[in-house]
ZAMIMAR-77494 format. One record per atom (N, C-alpha, C): chain; residue number from 1; residue in one letter; atom name; x, y, z. Coordinates in steps of 0.1 Angstrom, whole numbers, always signed. Layout:
BEGIN
["A"; NUM; "A"; "CA"; [X; Y; Z]]
...
***
This chain:
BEGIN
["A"; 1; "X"; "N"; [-7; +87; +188]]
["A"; 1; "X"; "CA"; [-11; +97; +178]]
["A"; 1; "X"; "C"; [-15; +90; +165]]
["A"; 2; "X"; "N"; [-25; +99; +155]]
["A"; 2; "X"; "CA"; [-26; +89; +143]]
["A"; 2; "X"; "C"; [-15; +91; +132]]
["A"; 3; "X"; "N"; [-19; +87; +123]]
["A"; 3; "X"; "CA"; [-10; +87; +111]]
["A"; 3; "X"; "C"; [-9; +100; +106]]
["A"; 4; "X"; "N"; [-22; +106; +108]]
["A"; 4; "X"; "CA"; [-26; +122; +100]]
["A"; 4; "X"; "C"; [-14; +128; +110]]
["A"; 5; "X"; "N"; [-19; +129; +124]]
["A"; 5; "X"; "CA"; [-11; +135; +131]]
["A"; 5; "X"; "C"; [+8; +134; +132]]
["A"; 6; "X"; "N"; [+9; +123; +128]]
["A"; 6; "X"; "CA"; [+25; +123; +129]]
["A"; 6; "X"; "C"; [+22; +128; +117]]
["A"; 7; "X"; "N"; [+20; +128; +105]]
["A"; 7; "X"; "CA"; [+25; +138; +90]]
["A"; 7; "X"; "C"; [+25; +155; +96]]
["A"; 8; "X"; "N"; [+17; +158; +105]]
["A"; 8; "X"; "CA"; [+16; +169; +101]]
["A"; 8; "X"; "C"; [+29; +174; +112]]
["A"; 9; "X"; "N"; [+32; +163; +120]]
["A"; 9; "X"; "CA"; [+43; +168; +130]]
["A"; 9; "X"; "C"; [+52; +166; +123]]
["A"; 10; "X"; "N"; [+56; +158; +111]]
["A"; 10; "X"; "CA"; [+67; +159; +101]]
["A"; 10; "X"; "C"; [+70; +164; +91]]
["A"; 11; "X"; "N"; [+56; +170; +88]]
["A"; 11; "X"; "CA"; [+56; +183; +81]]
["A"; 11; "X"; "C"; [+64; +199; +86]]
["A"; 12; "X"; "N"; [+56; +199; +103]]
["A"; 12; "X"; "CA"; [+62; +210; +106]]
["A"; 12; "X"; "C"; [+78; +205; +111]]
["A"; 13; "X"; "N"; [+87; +198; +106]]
["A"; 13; "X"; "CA"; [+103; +194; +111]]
["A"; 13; "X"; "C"; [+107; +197; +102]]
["A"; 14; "X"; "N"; [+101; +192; +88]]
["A"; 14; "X"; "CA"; [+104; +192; +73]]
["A"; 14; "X"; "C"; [+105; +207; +71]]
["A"; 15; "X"; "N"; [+97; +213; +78]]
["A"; 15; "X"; "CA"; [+96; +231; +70]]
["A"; 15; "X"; "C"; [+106; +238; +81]]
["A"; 16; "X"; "N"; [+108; +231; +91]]
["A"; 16; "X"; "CA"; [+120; +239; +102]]
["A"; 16; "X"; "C"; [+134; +239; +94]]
["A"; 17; "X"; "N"; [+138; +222; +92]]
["A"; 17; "X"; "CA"; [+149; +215; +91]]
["A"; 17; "X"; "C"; [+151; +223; +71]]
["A"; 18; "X"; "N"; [+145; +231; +63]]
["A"; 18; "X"; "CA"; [+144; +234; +54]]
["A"; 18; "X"; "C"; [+144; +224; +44]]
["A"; 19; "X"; "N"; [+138; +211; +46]]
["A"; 19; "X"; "CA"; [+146; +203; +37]]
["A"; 19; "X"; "C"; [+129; +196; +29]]
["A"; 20; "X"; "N"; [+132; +203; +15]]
["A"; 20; "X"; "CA"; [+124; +206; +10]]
["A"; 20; "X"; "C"; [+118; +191; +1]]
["A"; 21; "X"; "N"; [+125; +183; -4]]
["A"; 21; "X"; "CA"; [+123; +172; -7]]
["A"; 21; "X"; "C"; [+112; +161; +3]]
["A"; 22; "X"; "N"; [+118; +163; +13]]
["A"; 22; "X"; "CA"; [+106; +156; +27]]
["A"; 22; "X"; "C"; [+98; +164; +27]]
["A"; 23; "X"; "N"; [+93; +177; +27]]
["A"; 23; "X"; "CA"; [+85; +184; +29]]
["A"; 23; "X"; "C"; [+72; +181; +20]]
["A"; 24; "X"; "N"; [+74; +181; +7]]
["A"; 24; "X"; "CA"; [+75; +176; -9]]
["A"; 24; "X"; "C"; [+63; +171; -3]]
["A"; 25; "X"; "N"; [+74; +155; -5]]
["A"; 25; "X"; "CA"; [+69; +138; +0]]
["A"; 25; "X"; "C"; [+58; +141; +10]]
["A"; 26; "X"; "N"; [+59; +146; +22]]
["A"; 26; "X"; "CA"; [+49; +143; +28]]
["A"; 26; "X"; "C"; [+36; +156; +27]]
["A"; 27; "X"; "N"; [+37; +166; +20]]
["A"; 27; "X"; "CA"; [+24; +175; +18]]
["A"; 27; "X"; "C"; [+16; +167; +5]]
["A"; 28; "X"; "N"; [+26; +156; -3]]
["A"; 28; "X"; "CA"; [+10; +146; -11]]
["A"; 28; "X"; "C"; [+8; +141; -5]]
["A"; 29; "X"; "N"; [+18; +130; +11]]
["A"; 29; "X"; "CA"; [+5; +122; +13]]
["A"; 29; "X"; "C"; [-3; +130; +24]]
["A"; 30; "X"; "N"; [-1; +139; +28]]
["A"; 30; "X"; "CA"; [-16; +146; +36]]
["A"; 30; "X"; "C"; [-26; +153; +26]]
["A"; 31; "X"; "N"; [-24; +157; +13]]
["A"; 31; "X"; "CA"; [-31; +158; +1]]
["A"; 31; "X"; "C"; [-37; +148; -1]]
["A"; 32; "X"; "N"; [-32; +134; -2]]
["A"; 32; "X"; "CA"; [-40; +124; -9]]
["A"; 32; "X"; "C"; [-47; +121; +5]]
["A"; 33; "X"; "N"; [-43; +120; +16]]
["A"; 33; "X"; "CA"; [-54; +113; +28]]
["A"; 33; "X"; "C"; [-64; +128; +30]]
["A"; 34; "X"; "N"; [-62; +136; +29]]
["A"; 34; "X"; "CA"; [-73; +146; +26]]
["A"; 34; "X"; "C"; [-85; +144; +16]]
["A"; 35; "X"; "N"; [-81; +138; +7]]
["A"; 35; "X"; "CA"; [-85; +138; -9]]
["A"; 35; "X"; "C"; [-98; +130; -4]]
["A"; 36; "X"; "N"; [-90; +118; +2]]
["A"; 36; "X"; "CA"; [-97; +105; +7]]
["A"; 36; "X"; "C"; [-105; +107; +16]]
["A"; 37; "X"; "N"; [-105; +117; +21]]
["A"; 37; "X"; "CA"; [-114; +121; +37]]
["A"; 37; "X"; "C"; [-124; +132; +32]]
["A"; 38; "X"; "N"; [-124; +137; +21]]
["A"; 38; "X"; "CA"; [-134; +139; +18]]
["A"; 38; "X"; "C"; [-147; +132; +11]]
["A"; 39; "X"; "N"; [-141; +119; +2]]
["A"; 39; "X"; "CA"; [-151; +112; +0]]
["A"; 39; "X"; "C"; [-155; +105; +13]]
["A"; 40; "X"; "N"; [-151; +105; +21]]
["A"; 40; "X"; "CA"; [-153; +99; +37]]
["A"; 40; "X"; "C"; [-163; +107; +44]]
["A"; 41; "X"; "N"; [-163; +117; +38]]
["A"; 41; "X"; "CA"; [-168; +129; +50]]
["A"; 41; "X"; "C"; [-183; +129; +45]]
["A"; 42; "X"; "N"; [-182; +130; +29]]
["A"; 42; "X"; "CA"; [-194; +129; +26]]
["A"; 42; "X"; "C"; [-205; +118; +25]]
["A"; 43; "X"; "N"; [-195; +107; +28]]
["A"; 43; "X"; "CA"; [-204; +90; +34]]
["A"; 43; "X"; "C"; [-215; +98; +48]]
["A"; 44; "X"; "N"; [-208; +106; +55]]
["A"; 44; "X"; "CA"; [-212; +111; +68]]
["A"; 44; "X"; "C"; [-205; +104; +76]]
["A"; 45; "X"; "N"; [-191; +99; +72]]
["A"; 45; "X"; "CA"; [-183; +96; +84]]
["A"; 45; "X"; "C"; [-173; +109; +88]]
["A"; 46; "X"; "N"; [-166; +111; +102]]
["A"; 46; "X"; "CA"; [-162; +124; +105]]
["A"; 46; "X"; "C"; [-144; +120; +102]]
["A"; 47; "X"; "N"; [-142; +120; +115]]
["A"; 47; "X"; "CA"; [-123; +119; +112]]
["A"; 47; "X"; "C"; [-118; +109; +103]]
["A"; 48; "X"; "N"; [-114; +105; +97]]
["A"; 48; "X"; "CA"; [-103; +93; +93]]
["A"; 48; "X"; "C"; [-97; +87; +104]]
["A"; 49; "X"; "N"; [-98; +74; +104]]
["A"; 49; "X"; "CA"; [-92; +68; +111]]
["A"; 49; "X"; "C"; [-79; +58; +108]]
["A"; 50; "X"; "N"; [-68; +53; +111]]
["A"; 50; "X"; "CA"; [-59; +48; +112]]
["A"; 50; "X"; "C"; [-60; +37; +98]]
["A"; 51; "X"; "N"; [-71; +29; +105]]
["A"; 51; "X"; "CA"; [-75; +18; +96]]
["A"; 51; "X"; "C"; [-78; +24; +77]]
["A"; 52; "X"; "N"; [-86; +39; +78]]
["A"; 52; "X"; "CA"; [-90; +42; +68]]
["A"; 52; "X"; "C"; [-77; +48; +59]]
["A"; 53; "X"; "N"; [-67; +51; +71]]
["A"; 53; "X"; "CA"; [-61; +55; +62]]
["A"; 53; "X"; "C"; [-50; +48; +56]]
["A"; 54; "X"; "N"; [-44; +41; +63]]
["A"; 54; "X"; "CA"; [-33; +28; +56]]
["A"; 54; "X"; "C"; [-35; +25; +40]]
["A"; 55; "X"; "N"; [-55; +23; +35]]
["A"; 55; "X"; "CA"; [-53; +21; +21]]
["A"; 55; "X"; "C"; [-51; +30; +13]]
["A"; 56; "X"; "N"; [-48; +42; +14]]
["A"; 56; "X"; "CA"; [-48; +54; +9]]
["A"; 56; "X"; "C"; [-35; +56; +9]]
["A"; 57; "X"; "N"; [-23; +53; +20]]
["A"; 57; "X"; "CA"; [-11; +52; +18]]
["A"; 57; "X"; "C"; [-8; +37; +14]]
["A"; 58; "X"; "N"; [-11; +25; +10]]
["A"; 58; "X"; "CA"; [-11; +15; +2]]
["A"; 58; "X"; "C"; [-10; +19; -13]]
["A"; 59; "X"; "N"; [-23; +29; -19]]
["A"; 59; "X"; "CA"; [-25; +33; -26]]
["A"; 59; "X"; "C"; [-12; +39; -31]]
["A"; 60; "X"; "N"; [-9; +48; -27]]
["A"; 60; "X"; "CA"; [+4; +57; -26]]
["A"; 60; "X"; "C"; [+12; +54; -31]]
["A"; 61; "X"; "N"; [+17; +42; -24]]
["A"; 61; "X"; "CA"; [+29; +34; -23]]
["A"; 61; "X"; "C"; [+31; +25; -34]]
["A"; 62; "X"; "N"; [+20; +20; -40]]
["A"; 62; "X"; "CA"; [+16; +10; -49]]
["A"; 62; "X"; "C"; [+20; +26; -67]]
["A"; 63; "X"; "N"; [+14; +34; -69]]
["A"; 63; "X"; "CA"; [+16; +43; -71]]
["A"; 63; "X"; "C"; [+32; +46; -74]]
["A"; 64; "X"; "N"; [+37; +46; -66]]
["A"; 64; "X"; "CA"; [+51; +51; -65]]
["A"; 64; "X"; "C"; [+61; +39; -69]]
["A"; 65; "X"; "N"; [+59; +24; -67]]
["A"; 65; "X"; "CA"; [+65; +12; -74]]
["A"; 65; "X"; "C"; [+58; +8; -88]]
["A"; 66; "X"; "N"; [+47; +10; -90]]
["A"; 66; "X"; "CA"; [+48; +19; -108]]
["A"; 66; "X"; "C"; [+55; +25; -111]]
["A"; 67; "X"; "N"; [+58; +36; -109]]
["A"; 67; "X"; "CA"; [+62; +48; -116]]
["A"; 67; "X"; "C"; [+76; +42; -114]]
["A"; 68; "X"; "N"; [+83; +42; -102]]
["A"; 68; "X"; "CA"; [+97; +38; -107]]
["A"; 68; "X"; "C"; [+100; +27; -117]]
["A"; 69; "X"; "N"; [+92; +16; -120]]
["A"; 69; "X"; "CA"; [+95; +10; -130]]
["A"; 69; "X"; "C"; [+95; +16; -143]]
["A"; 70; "X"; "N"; [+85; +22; -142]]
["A"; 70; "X"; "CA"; [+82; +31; -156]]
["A"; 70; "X"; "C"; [+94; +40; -160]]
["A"; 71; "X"; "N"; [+100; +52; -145]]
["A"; 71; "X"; "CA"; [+111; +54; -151]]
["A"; 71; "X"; "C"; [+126; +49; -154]]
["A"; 72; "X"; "N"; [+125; +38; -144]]
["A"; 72; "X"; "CA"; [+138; +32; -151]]
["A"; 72; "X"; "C"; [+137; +24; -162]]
["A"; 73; "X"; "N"; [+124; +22; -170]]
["A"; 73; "X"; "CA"; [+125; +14; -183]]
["A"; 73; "X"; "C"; [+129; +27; -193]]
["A"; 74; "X"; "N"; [+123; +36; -188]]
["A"; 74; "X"; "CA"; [+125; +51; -196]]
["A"; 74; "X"; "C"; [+139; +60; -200]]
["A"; 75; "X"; "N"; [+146; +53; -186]]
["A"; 75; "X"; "CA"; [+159; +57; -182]]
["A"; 75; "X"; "C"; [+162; +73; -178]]
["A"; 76; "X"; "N"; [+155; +74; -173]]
["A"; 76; "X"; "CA"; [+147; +90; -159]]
["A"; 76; "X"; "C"; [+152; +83; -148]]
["A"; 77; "X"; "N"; [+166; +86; -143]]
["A"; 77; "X"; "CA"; [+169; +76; -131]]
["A"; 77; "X"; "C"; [+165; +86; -122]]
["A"; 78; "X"; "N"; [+166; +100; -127]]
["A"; 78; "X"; "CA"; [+166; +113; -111]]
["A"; 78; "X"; "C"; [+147; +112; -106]]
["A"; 79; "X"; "N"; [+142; +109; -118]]
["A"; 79; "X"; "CA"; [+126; +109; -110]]
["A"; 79; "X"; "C"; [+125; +95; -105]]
["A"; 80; "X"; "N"; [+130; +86; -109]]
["A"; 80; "X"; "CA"; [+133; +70; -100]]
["A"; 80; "X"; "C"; [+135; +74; -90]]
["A"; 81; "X"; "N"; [+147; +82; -88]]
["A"; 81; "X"; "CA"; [+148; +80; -73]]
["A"; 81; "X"; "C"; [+141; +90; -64]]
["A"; 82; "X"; "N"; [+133; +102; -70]]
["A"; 82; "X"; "CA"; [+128; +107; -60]]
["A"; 82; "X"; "C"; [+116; +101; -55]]
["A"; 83; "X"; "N"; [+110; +88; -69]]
["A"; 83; "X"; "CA"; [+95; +80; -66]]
["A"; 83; "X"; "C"; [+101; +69; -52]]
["A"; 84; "X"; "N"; [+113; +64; -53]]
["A"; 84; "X"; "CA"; [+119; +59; -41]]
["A"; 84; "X"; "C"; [+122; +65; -30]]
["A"; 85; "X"; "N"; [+124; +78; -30]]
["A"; 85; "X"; "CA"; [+129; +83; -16]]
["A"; 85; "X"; "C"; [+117; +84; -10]]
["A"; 86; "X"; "N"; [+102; +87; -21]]
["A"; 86; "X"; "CA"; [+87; +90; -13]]
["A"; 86; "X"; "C"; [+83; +77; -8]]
["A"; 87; "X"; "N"; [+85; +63; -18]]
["A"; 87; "X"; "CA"; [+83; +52; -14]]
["A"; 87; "X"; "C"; [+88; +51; -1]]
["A"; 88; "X"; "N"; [+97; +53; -1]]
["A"; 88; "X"; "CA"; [+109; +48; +13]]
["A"; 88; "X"; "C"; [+96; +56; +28]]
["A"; 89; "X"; "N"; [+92; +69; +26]]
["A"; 89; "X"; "CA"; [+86; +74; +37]]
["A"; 89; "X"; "C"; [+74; +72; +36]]
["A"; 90; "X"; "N"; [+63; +67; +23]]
["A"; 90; "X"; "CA"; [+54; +58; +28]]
["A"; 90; "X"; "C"; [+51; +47; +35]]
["A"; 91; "X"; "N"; [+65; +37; +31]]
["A"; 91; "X"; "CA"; [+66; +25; +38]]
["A"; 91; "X"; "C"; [+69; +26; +51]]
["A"; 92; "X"; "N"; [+73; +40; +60]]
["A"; 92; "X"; "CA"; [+77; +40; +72]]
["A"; 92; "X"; "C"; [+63; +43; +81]]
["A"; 93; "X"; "N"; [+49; +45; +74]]
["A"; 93; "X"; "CA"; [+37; +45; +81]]
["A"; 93; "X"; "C"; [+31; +33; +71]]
["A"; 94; "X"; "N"; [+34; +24; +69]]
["A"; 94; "X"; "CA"; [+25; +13; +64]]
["A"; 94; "X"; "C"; [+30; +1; +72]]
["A"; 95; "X"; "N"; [+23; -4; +80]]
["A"; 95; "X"; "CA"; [+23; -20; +88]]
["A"; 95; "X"; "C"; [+32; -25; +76]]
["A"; 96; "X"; "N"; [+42; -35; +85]]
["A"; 96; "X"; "CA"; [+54; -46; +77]]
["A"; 96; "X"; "C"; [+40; -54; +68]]
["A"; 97; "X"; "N"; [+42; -55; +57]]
["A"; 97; "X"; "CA"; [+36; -61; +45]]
["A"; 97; "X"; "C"; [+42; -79; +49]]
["A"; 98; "X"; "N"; [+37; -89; +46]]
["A"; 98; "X"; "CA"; [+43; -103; +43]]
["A"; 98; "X"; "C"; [+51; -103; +32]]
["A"; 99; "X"; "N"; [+55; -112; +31]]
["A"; 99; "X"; "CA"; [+68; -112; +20]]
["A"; 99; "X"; "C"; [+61; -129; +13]]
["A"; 100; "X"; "N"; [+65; -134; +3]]
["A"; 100; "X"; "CA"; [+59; -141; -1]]
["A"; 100; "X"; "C"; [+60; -154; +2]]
["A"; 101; "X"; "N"; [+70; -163; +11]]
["A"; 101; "X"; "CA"; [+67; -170; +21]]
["A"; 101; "X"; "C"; [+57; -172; +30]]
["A"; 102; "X"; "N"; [+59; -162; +36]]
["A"; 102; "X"; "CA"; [+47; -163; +45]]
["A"; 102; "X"; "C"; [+31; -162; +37]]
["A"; 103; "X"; "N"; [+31; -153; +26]]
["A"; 103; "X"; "CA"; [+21; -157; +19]]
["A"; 103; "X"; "C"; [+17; -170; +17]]
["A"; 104; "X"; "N"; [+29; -178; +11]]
["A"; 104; "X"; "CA"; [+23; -187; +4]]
["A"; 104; "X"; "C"; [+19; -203; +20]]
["A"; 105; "X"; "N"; [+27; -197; +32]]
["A"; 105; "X"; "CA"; [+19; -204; +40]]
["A"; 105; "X"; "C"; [+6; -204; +44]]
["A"; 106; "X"; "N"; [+5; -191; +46]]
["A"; 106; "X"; "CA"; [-12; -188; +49]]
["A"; 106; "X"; "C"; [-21; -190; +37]]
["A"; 107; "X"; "N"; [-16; -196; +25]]
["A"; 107; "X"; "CA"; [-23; -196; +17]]
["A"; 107; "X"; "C"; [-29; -215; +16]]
["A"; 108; "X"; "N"; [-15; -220; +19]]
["A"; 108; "X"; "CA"; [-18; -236; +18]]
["A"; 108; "X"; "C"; [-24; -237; +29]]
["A"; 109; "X"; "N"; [-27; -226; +39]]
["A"; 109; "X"; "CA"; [-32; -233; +50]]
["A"; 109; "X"; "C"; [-45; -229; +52]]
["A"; 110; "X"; "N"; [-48; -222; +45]]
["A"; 110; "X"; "CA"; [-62; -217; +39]]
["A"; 110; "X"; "C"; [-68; -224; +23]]
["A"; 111; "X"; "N"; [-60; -232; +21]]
["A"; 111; "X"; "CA"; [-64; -244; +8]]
["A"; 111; "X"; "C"; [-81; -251; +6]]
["A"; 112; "X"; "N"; [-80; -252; +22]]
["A"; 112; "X"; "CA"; [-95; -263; +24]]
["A"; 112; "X"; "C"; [-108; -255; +24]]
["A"; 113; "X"; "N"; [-102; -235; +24]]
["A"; 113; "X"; "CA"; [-114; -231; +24]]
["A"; 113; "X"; "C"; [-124; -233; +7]]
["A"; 114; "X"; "N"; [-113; -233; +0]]
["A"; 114; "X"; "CA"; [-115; -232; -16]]
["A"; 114; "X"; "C"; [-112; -240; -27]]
["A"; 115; "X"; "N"; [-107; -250; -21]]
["A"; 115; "X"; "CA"; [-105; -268; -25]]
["A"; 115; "X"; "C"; [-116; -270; -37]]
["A"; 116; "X"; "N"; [-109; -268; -45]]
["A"; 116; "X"; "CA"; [-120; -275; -56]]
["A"; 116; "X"; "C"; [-129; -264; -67]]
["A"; 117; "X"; "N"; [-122; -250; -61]]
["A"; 117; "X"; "CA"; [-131; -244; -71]]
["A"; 117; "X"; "C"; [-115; -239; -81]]
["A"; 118; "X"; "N"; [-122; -234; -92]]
["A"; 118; "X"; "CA"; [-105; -231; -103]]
["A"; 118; "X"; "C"; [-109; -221; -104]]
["A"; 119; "X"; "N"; [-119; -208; -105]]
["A"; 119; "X"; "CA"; [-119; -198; -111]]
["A"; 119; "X"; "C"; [-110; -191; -105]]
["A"; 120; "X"; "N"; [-101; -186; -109]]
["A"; 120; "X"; "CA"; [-90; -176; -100]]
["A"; 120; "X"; "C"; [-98; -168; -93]]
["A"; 121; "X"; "N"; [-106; -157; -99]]
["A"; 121; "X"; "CA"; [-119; -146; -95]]
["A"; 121; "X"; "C"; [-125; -150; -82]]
["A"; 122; "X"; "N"; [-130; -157; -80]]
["A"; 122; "X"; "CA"; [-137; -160; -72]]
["A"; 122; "X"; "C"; [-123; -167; -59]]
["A"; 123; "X"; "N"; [-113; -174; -59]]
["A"; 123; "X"; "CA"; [-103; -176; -50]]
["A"; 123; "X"; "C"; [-99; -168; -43]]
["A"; 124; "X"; "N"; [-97; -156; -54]]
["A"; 124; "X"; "CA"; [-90; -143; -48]]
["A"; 124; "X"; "C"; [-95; -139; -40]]
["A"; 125; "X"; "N"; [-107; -132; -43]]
["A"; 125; "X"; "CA"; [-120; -128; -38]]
["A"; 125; "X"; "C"; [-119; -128; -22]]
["A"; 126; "X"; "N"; [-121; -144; -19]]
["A"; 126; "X"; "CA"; [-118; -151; -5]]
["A"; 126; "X"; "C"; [-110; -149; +0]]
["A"; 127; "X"; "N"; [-97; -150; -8]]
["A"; 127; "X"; "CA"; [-83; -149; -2]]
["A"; 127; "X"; "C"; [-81; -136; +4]]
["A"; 128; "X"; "N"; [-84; -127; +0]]
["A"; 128; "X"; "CA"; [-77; -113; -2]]
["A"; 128; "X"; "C"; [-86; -107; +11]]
["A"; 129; "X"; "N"; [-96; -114; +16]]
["A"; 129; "X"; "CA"; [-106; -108; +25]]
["A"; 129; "X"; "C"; [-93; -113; +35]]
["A"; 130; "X"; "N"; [-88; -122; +37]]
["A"; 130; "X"; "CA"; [-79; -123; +52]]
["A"; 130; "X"; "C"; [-68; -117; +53]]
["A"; 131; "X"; "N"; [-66; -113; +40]]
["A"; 131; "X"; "CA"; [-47; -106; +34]]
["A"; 131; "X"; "C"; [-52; -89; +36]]
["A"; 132; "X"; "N"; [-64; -89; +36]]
["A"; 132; "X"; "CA"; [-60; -76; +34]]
["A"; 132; "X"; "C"; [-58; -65; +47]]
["A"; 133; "X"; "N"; [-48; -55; +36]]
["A"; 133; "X"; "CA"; [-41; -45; +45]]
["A"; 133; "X"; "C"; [-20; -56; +48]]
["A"; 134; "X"; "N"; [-27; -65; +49]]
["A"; 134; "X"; "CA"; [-12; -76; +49]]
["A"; 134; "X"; "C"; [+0; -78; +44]]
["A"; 135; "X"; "N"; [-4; -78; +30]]
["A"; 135; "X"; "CA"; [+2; -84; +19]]
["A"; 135; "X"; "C"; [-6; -75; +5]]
["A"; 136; "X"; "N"; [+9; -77; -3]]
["A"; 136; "X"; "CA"; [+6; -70; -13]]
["A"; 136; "X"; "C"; [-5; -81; -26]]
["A"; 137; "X"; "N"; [-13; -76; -31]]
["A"; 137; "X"; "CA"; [-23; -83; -40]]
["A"; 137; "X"; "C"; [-18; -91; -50]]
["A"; 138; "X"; "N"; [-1; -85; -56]]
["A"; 138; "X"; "CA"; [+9; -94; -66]]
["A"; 138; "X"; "C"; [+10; -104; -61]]
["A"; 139; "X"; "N"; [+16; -103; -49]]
["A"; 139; "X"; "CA"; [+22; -115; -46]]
["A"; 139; "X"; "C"; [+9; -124; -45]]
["A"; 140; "X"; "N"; [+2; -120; -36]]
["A"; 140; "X"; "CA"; [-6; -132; -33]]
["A"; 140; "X"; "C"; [-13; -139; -46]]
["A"; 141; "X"; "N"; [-15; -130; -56]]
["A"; 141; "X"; "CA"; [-25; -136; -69]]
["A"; 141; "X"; "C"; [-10; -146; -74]]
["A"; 142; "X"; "N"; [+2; -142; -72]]
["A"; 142; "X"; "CA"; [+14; -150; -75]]
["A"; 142; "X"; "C"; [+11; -166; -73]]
["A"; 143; "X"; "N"; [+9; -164; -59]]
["A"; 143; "X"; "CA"; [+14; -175; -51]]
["A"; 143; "X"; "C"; [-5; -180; -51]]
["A"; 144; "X"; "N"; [-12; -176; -54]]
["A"; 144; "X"; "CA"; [-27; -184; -56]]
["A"; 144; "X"; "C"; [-23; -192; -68]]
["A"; 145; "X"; "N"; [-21; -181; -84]]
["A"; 145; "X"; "CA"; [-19; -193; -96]]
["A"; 145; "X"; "C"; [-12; -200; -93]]
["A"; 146; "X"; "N"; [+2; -202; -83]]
["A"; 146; "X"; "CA"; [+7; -219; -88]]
["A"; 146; "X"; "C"; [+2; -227; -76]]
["A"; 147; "X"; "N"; [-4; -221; -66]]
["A"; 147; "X"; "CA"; [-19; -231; -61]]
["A"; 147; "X"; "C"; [-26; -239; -66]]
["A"; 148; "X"; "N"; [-31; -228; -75]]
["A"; 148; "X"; "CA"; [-41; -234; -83]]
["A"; 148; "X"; "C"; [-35; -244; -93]]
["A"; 149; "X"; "N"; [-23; -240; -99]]
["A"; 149; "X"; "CA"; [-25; -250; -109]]
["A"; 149; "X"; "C"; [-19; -263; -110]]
["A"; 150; "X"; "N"; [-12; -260; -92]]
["A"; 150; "X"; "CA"; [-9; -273; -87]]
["A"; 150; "X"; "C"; [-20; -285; -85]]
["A"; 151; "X"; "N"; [-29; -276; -84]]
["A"; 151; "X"; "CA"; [-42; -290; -81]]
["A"; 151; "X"; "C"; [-42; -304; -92]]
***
């Protein structure tokens, strides 16, 4: 089943089991992958697919580790943790991310593609074409600068 479809079958559990916080959480993300399917729809593509939708819950998720920083610098711990409980059930439909190990392997081992050029812009560019959907964009621009300035 796709991604759309298991929300909406945890939607209808969420509104059995009364438990309104899950319910919450997952009527934005079928709001936001809606949101998204309509600029989709009007390219003249029809369903969303799996693939299309992951960056839309990327999006989401990236979204939601903002804001919790924002509120705990704020010291709003109760909206922290609700931006974390939605986190917690975005991450349960987003492919395991790399961690920055493994980043920075695939990154030295991808060195020879871009050996010699310094513009960060243009590295990333390259890099991010293999990472992506993978790995988060911090990390890897992390682990590119001390690449780079290792050279």
């Amino acid at each position: 089943m796709s991604i759309a479809g298991d929300l909406q079958d945890e939607m209808k559990k969420a509104m059995k089991a009364q438990d309104a916080p899950r319910l919450s959480a997952i009527r934005m993300l079928i709001s936001a992958i809606r949101y998204a399917g309509i600029d989709f729809a009007a390219g003249g593509g029809g369903e969303m697919t799996d693939e299309q939708v992951i960056p839309v819950l990327a999006k989401e998720a990236k979204k939601r580790r903002e804001s919790i920083v924002a509120y705990r610098a704020a010291g709003r711990t109760e909206q922290a943790k609700q931006e974390e409980f939605e986190l917690a059930m975005i991450e349960g439909y987003l492919p395991k991310m790399m961690d920055e190990a493994e980043v920075r392997i695939r990154v030295l081992g991808m060195k020879e593609k871009w050996e010699g050029r310094t513009n960060f812009g243009e590295v990333m560019q390259s890099i991010m074409k293999e990472f992506k959907g993978q790995a988060e964009g911090s990390i890897v621009a992390k682990v590119v600068k001390e690449v780079l300035t290792q050279q």
